[in-house]
C-alpha positions in Angstrom: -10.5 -45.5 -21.5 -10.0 -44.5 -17.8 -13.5 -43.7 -17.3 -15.0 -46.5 -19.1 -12.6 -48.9 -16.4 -13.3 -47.2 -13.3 -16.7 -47.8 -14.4 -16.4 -51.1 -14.6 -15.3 -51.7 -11.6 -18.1 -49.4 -10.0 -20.9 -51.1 -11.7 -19.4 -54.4 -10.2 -19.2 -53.2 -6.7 -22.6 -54.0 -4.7 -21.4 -52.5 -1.5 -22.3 -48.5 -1.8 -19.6 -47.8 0.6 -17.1 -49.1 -1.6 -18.8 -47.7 -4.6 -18.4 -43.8 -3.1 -14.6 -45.0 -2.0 -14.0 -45.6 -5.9 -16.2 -42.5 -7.3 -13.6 -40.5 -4.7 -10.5 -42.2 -6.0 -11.7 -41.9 -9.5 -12.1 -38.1 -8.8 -8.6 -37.5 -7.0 -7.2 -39.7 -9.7 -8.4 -37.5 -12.2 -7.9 -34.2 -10.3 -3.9 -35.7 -10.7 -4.1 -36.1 -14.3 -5.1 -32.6 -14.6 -2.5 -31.2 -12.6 -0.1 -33.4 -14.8 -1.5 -32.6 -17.7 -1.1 -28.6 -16.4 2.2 -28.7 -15.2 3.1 -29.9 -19.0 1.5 -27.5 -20.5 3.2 -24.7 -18.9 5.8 -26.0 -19.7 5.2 -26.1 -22.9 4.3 -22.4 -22.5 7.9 -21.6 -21.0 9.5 -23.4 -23.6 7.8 -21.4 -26.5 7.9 -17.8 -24.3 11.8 -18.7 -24.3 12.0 -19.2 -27.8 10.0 -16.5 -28.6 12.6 -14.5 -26.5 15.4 -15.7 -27.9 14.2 -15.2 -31.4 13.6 -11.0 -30.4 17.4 -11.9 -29.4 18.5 -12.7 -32.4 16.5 -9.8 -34.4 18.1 -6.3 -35.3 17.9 -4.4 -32.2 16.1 -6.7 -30.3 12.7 -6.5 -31.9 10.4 -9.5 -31.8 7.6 -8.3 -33.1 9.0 -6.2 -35.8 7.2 -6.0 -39.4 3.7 -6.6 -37.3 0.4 -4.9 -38.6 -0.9 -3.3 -35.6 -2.6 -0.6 -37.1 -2.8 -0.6 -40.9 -5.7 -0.9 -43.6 -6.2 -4.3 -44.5 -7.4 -5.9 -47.4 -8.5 -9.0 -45.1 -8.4 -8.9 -41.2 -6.7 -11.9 -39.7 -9.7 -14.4 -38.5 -10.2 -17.8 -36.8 -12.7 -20.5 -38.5 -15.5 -20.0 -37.3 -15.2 -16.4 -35.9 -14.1 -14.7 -32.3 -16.7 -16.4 -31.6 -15.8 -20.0 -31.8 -12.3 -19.0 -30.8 -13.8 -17.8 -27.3 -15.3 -21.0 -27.0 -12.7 -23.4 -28.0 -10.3 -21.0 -25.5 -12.8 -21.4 -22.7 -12.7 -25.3 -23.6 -9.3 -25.5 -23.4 -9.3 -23.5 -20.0 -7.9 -25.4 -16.7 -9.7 -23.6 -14.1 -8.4 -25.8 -11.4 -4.9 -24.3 -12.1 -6.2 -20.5 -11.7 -6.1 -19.5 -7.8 -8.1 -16.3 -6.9 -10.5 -14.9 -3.7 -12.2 -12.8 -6.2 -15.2 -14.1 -7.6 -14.7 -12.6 -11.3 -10.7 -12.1 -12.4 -10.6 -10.8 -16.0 -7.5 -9.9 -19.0 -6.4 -9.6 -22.2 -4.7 -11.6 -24.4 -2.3 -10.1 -27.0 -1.5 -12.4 -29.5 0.7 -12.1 -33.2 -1.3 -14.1 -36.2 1.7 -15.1 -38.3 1.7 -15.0 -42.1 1.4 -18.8 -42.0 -2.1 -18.9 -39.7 0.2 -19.4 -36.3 -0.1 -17.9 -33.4 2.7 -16.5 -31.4 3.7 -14.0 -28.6 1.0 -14.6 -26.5 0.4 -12.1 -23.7 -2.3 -11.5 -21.2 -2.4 -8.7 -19.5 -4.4 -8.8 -15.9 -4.7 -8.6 -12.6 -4.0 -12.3 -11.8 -0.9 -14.3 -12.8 -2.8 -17.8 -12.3 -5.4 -16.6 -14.5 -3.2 -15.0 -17.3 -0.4 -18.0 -17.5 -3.7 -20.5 -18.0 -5.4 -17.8 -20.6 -1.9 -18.0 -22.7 -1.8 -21.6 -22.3 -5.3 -22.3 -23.9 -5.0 -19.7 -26.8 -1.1 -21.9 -27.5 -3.8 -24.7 -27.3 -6.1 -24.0 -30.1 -6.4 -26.3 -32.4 -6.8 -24.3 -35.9 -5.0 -21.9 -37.5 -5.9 -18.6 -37.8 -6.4 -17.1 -42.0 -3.8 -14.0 -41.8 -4.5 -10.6 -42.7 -3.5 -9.6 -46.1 -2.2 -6.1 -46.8 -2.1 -5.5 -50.7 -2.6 -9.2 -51.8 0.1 -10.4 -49.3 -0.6 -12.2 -45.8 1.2 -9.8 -43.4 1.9 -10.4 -39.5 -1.2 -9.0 -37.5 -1.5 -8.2 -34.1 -5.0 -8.8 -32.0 -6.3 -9.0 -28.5 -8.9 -11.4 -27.3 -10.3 -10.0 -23.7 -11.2 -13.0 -21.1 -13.2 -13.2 -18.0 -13.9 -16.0 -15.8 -16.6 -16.2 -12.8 -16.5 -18.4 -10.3 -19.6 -20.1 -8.8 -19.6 -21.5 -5.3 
């Protein structure tokens, strides 16, 4: 709806100054909304991180992610629809790049993640050399839009832990 307005009102401009002084305040504009829509989603991702804490809390001796399949023989491996491979994409979709600050051209990390008997998604992780980079990784894999099919462990969906490795590249 934003878009199709400001385009409106630059297909009614005749004077191409004014047209560039609306494609610029069309592009801050939505340079804002991004950072809005940012700063929400980190919160978002504080909000579910402190739950998350406050659930390992709760839990006998403190353990959060107690009862998790890191290592055993499954019957069925936890997957998303689609594969990895879908999953990378729709992560690198959901990726706010304008919130990642870096003077390295290439920032890599790994994201740890719990697949939940249910298909969820919790206890997200990365694990890298850049904190800008990591916090909008764990934001986009919170972000996905399906849920996962869990692992099953002698006919029985069980908790299953798995990594997904990111790296982004920045062009001039």
């Amino acid at each position: 709806m934003l878009n199709t307005e400001f385009k409106k009102k630059f297909d009614a401009e005749a004077d191409s100054f004014r047209k560039a002084n609306i494609k610029l305040d069309f592009m801050l504009f939505m340079k804002k909304m991004d950072s809005i829509e940012n700063v929400a989603m980190i919160g978002a991702l504080l909000k579910v991180r402190n739950l998350e804490d406050l659930q390992s809390l709760k839990s006998p001796k403190g353990i959060a992610v107690n009862n998790t399949e890191k290592s055993a023989v499954f019957d069925k491996s936890a997957d998303y629809p689609g594969g990895f491979n879908t999953l990378r994409q729709e992560v690198a979709h959901l990726f706010y790049t304008g919130g990642v600050y870096t003077e390295s051209k290439t920032v890599k990390t790994s994201v740890g993640f719990i697949v939940e008997k249910d298909g969820s998604i919790s206890n997200v992780h990365a694990q890298g050399d850049n904190f800008t980079f990591n916090r909008q990784a764990e934001i986009a894999l919170y972000s996905v839009s399906e849920k996962f099919s869990p692992a099953v462990s002698k006919g029985d969906p069980v908790r299953h832990y798995l990594r997904l490795p990111l790296t982004l590249t920045i062009e001039d």
